[in-house]
matplotlib code that plots the C-alpha trace (Angstrom):
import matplotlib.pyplot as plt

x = [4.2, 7.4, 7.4, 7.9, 11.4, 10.9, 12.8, 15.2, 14.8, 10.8, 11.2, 13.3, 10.9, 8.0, 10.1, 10.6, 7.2, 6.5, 9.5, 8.1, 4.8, 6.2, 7.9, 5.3, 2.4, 3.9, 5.0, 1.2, -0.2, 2.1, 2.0, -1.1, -1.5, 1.2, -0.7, -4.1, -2.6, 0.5, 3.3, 1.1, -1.1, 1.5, 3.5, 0.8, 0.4, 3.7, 4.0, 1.5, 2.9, 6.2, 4.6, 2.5, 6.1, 7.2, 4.0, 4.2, 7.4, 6.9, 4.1, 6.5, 9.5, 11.6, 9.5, 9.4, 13.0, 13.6, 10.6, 12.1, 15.3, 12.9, 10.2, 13.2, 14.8, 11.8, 9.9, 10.4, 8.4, 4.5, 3.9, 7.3, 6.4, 2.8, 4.3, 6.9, 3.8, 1.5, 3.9, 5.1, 1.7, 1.0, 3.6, 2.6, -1.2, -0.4, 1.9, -0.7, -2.9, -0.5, 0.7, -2.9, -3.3, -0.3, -1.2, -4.7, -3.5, -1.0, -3.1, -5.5, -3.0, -0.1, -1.3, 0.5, -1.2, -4.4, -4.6, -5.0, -6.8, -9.0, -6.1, -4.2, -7.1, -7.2, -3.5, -3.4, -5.4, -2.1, -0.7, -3.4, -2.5, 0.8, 0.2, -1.7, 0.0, 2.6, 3.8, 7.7, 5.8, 4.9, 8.9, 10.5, 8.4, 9.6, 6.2, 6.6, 4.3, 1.6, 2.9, 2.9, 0.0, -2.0, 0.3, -0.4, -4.6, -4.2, -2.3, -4.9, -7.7, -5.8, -5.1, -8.6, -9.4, -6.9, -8.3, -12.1, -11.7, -8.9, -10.1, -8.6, -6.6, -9.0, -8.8, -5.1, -6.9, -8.4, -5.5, -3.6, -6.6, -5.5, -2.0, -3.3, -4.9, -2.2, 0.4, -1.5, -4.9, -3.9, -2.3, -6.3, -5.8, -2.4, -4.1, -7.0, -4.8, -2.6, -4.9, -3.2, 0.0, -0.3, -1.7, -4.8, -5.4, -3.1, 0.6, 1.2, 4.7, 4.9, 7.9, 7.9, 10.8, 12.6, 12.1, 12.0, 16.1, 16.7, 13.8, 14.9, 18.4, 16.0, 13.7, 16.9, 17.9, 14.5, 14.1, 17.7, 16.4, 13.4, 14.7, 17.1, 14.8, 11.6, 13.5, 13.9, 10.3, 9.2, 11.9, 10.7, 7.1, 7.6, 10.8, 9.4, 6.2, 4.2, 5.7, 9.2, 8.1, 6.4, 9.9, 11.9, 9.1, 8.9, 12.6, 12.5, 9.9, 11.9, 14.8, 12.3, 11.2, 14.9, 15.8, 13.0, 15.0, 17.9, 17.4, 15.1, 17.4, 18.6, 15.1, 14.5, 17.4, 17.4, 15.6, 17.6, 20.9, 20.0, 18.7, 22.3, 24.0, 21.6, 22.8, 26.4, 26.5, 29.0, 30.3, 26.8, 26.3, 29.1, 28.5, 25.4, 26.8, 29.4, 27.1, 24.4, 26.7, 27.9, 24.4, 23.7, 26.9, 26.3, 22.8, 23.0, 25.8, 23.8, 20.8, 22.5, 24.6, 21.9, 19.1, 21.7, 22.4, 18.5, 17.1, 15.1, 13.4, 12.7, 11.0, 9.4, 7.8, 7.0, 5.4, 5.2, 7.4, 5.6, 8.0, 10.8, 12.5, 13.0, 15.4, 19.1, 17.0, 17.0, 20.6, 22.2, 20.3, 20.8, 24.0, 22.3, 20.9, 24.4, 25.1, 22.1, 22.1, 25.9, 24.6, 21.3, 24.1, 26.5, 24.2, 21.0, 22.0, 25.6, 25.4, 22.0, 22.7, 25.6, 24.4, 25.8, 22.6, 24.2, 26.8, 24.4, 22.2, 25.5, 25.9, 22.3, 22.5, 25.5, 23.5, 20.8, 23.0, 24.5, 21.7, 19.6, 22.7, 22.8, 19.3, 19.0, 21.9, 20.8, 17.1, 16.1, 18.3, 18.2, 14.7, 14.5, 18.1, 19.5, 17.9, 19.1, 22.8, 21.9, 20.5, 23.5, 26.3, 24.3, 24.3, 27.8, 28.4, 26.5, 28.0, 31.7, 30.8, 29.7, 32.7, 35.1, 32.6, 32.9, 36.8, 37.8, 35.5, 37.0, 34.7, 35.9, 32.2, 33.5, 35.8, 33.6, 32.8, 33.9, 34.8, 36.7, 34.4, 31.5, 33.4, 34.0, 30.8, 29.1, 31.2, 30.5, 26.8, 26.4, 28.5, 25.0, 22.9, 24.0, 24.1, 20.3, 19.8, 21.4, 18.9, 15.9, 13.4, 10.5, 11.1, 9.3, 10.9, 14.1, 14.3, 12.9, 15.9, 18.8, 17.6, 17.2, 20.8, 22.3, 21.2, 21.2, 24.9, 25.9, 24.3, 26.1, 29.5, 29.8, 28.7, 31.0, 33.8, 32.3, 30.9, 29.4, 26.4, 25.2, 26.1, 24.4, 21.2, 21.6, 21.5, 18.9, 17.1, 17.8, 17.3, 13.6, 13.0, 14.0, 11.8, 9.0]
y = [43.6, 43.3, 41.8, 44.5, 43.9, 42.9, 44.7, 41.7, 43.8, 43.8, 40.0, 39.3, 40.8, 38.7, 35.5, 37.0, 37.0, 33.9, 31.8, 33.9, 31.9, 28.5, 28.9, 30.1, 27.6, 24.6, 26.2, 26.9, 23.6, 20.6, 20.5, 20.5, 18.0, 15.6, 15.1, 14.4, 11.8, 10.6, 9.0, 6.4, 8.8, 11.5, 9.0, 7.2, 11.1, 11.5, 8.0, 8.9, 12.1, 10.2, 7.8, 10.8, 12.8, 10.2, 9.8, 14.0, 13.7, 11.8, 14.3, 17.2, 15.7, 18.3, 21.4, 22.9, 23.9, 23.9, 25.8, 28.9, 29.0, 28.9, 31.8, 34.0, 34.0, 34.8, 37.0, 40.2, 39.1, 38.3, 36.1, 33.7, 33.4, 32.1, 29.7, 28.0, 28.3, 26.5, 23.7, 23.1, 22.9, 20.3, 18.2, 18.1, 17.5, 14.6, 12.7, 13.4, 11.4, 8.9, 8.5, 8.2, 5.4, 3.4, 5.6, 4.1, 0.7, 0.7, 1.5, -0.9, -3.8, -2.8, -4.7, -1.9, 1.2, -0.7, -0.4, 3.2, 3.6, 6.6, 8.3, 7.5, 9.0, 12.1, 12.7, 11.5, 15.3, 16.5, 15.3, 17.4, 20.3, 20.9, 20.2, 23.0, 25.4, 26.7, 27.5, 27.8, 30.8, 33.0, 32.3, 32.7, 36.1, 36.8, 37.7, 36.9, 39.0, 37.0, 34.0, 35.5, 37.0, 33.8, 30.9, 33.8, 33.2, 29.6, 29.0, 30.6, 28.9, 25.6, 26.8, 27.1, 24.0, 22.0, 23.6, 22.6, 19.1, 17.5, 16.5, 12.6, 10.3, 9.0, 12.6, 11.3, 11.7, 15.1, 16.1, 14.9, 16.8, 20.0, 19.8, 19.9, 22.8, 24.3, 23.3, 22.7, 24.7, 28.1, 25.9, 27.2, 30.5, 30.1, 28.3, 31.3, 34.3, 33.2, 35.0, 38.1, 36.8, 35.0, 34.2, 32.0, 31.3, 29.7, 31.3, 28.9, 27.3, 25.0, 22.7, 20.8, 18.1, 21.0, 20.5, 17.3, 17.0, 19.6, 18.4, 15.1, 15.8, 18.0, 14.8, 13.0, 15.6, 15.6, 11.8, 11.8, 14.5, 12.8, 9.4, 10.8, 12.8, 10.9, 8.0, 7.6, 8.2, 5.3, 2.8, 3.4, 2.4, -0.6, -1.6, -0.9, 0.7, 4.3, 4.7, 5.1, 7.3, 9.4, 9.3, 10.5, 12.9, 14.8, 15.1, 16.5, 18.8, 20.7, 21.1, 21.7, 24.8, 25.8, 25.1, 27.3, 30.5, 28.9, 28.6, 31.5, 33.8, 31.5, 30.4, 34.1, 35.2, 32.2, 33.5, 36.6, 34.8, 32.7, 36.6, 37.3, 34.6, 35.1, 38.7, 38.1, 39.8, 37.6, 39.9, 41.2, 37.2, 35.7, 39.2, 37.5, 33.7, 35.4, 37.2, 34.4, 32.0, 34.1, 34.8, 30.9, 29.9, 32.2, 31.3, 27.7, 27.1, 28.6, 27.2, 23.5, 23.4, 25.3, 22.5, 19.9, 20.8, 21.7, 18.5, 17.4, 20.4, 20.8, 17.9, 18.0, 21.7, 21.0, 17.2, 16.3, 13.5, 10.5, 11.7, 11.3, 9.0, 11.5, 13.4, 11.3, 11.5, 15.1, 15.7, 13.7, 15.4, 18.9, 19.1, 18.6, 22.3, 23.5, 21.0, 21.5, 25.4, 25.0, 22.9, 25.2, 27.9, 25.7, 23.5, 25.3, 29.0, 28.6, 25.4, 25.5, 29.0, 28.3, 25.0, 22.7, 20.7, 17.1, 17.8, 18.7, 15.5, 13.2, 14.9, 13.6, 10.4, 9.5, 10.9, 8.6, 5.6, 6.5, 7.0, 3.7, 1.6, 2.9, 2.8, -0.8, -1.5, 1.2, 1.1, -2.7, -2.3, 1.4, 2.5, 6.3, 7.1, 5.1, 6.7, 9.8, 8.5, 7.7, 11.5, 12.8, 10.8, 11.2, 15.1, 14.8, 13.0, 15.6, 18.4, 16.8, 16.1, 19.5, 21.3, 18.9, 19.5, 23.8, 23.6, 25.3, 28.4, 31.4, 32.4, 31.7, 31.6, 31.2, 34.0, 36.3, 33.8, 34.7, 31.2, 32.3, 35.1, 32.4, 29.9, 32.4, 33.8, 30.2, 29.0, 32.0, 31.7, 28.4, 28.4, 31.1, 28.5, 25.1, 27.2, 27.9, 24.4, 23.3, 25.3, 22.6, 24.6, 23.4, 22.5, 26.2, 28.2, 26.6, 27.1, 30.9, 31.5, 29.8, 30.7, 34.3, 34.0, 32.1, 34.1, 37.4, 37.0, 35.1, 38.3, 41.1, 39.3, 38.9, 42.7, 43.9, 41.8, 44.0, 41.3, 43.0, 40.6, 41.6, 44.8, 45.5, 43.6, 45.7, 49.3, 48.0, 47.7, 51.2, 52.3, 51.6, 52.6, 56.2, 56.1, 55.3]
z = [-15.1, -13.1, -9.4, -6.8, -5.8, -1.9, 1.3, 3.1, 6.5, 6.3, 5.0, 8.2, 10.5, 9.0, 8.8, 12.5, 13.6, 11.6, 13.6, 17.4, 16.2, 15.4, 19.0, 21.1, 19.2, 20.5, 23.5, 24.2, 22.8, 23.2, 27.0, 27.1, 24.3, 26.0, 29.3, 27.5, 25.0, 27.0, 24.9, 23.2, 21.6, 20.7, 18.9, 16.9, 15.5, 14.8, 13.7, 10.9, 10.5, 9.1, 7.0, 5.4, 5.4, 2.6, 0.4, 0.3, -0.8, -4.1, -5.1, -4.4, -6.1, -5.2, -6.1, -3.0, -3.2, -6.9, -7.4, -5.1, -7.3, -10.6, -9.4, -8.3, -11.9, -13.6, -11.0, -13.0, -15.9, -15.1, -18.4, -17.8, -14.2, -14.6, -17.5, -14.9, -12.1, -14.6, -15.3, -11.9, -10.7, -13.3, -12.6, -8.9, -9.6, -11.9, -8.7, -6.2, -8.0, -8.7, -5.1, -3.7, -5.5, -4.0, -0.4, -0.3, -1.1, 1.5, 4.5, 3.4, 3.2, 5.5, 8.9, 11.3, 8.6, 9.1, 13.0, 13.0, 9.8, 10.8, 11.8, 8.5, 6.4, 8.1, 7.9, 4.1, 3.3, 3.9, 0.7, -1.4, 0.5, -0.1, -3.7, -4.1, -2.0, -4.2, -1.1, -3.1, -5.3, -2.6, -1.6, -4.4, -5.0, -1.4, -0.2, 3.7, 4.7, 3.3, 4.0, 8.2, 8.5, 6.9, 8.8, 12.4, 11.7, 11.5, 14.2, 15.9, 15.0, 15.3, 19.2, 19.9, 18.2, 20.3, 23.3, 22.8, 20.8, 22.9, 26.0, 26.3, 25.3, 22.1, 20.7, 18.9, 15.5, 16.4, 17.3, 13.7, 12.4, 14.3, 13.1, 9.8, 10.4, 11.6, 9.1, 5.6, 5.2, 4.9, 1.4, 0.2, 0.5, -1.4, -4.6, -4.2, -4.3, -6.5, -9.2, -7.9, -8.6, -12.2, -14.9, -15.2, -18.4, -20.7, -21.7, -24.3, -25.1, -22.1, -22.2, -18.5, -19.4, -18.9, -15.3, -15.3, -15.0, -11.9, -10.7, -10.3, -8.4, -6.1, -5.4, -4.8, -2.3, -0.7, -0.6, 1.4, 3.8, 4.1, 5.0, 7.6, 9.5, 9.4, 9.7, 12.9, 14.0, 11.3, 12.0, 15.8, 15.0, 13.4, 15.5, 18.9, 19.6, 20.0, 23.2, 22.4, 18.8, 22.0, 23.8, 20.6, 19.3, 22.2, 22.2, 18.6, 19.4, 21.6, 18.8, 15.7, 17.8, 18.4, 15.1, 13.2, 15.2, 14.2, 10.5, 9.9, 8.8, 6.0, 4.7, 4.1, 2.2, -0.2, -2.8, -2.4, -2.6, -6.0, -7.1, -6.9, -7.9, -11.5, -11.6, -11.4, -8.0, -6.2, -3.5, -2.3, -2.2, 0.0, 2.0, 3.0, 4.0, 6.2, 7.8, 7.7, 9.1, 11.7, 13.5, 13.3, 15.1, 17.6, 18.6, 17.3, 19.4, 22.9, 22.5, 22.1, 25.3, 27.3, 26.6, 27.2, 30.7, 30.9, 29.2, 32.3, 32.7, 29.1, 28.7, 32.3, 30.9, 27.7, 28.4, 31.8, 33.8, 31.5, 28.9, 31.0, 28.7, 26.2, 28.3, 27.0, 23.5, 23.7, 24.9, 22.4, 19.6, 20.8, 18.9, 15.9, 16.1, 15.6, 12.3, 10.8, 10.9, 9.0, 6.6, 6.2, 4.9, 3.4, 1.1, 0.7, 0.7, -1.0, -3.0, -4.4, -6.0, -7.3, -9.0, -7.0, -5.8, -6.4, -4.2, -1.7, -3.1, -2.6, 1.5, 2.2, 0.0, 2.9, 6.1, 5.2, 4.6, 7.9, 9.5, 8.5, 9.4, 13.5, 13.4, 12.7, 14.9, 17.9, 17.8, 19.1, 22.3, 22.9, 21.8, 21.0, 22.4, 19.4, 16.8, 18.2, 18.0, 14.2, 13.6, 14.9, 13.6, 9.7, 10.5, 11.1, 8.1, 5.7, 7.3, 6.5, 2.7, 2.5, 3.7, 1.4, -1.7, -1.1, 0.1, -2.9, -3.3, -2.4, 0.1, 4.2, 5.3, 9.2, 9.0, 11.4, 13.5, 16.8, 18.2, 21.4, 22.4, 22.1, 24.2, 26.8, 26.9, 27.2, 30.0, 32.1, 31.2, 31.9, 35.3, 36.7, 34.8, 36.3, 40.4, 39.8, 38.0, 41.9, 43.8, 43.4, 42.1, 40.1, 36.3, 35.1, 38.0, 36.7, 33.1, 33.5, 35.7, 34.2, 30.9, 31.4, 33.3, 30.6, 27.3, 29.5, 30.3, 27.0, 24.9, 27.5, 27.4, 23.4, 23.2, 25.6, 23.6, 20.1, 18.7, 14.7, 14.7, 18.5, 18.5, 15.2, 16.9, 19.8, 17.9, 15.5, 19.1, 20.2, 17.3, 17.2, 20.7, 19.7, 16.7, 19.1]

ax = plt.figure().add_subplot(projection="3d")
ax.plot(x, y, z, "-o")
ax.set_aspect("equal")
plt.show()
């Protein structure tokens, strides 16, 4: 039984939906969340949340990714897919147990684990979660529909839970609880229906050393990205305290919301792209990066210089004037948005499909390095701004490697990028945006204006200049208007 071959426009609405949700979630629940637990309680849960971040990893050892690229090649045939399913699944099982092992002892015997023990114990269910999520299956067999309307009910559920259990400032493990639910338990449903999808019972002729090799340059890539993006959050909490994880958390908050619009369009058409690469179909797949590349600039590139001139009231919205010290934080990672959604294209849609995972492995190998180097030197004298200056100089650094390690593939993948119509159209924009930003009004008054000025005028400009991207957004648009 083959796997039905999935539509890329119904996938991008779903991933579309899916990203509105991962916007408008946090949008609903984090300022509320941030004035009942202040920065001390927000950052112990995102303190844990690290810690948890890197336990997870070693049970995942690279599967998440790897496991896309495998369930895409053999998608078409029911008996090798549920073969590859079975022995990636086993592989994972067999770390999780491993790793709670060392994960129990640690929390037990690391003093600064140990003061928040409860909380650590909760957050440790993560781990078993996304071990039995297969959440890469559903991806590779480009099923986003599912994976929507599942991840919409949860979110959900977790809103009204965060609404009736969080009431103080002691409700910090509740509220790690909550996240879970949020993030991780719609993982049960996966493991359920995954009857539908495979095989149960046994295919025969498992061979997982097999894996074993690609699977270890993935874990290398995954432990790299790991380090340098959880980082900063555990090198806060041992090097200064909750408050200043609070600080930085609430900064990243704000551009892990951006960044899921940012990157959505590239998370979808992975499995499409190493699809392509496995069928020879080169064209049809550097078609895609151009045109991938070219949407991310655009919006990557808005959203970074709008919520650098609009820190203040960002972080006054989203978390209330105790997080005040998250505003430099937030305006020096802001670039970041525009460097990671390169990278996004340039390393895991391009270079992971054509084979090139070390090189990618070897980018993140160096941001880390980077990375753990300013933090030690930044963090003890400038707190959560520091560890920003670390994340950005180690995106930088990736981002570099990156473009040296694809500089001879014939494929220009900033050719349609219109650089000069974007610089135009942002300088306009932001010239409205920074007059209303002068006008004194409160911090939601502020950003509504300016930021339906900014994008309004930003979007008008670029499609009066012809930009393809825009004005194929803006007919898509019409399109279904007439339809309705």
């Amino acid at each position: 039984m083959t796997q039905k071959k999935q539509s890329v426009k119904l996938n991008m609405i779903m991933n579309m939906l899916l990203t509105m949700s991962n916007f408008i979630f946090p949008l609903i629940t984090f300022p509320y969340v941030s004035r009942i637990l202040l920065p001390a309680g927000t950052g112990k849960v995102t303190f844990a949340t690290s810690v948890v971040t890197y336990f997870a990893m070693f049970t995942q050892i690279g599967i998440p990714v790897y496991g896309i690229r495998a369930c895409a090649k053999v998608r078409e045939d029911k008996e090798k897919l549920s073969r590859v399913v079975h022995e990636l699944l086993f592989i994972n099982i067999v770390l999780t147990m491993i790793v709670y092992v060392v994960y129990g002892f640690s929390i037990f015997c690391i003093p600064r684990l140990r003061q928040e023990i409860g909380l650590f114990l909760v957050m440790g269910i993560t781990i078993f979660l996304n071990s039995i999520g297969v959440e890469w299956l559903y991806k590779g067999l480009e099923k986003y529909t599912y994976i929507t309307i599942r991840s919409l009910v949860f979110k959900l559920i977790s809103l009204i839970a965060m609404f009736l259990l969080i009431h103080n400032q002691g409700d910090y493990v509740k509220y790690g609880a909550i996240t879970i639910l949020a993030s991780s338990a719609s993982n049960i449903l996966n493991f359920i229906n995954i009857r539908k999808i495979i095989y149960l019972k046994s295919v025969g002729d498992y061979n997982c050393k097999q894996h074993i090799k690609p699977l270890l340059v993935f874990f290398s890539m995954s432990v790299a990205t790991t380090i340098y993006t959880n980082l900063d959050n555990v090198m806060l909490g041992f090097m200064k305290d909750d408050v200043e994880v609070g600080y930085y958390g609430a900064a990243v908050k704000i551009k892990n919301i951006l960044l899921s619009i940012v990157t959505s369009v590239s998370t979808v058409l992975l499995p499409r792209a190493s699809y392509y690469v496995d069928k020879g179909e080169m064209d049809e797949f550097y078609r895609i990066l151009k045109k991938t590349m070219h949407f991310i600039v655009l919006v990557a590139f808005s959203f970074a210089l709008y919520f650098m001139f609009f820190a203040e009231e960002g972080i006054m919205f989203l978390s209330g004037k105790e997080y005040m010290g998250a505003v430099t934080p937030m305006q020096v990672i802001m670039p970041t948005l525009l460097l990671i959604g390169i990278t996004n294209v340039t390393g895991i849609q391009m270079m992971v499909p054509l084979g090139l995972e070390k090189q990618v492995l070897y980018s993140e190998i160096e941001g880390a390095v980077v990375d753990l180097i300013l933090n030690a030197m930044l963090i003890p004298e400038l707190g959560a701004t520091g560890a920003a200056i670390g994340t950005l100089v180690a995106e930088i650094v990736v981002l570099l490697w990156q473009l040296v390690a694809i500089r001879n593939i014939k494929c220009n993948l900033f050719k349609d990028v219109p650089w000069g119509k974007m610089v135009v159209s942002v300088c306009l924009a932001s010239t409205v945006a920074v007059w209303i930003k002068l006008l004194d009004f409160n911090s939601f008054v502020t950003l509504a204006l300016s930021g339906i000025c900014f994008f309004a005028i930003y979007g008008l400009l670029l499609m009066i200049m012809k930009d393809s991207i825009v004005k194929e957004m803006f007919d898509l648009a019409v399109q279904k208007l007439r339809k309705k």
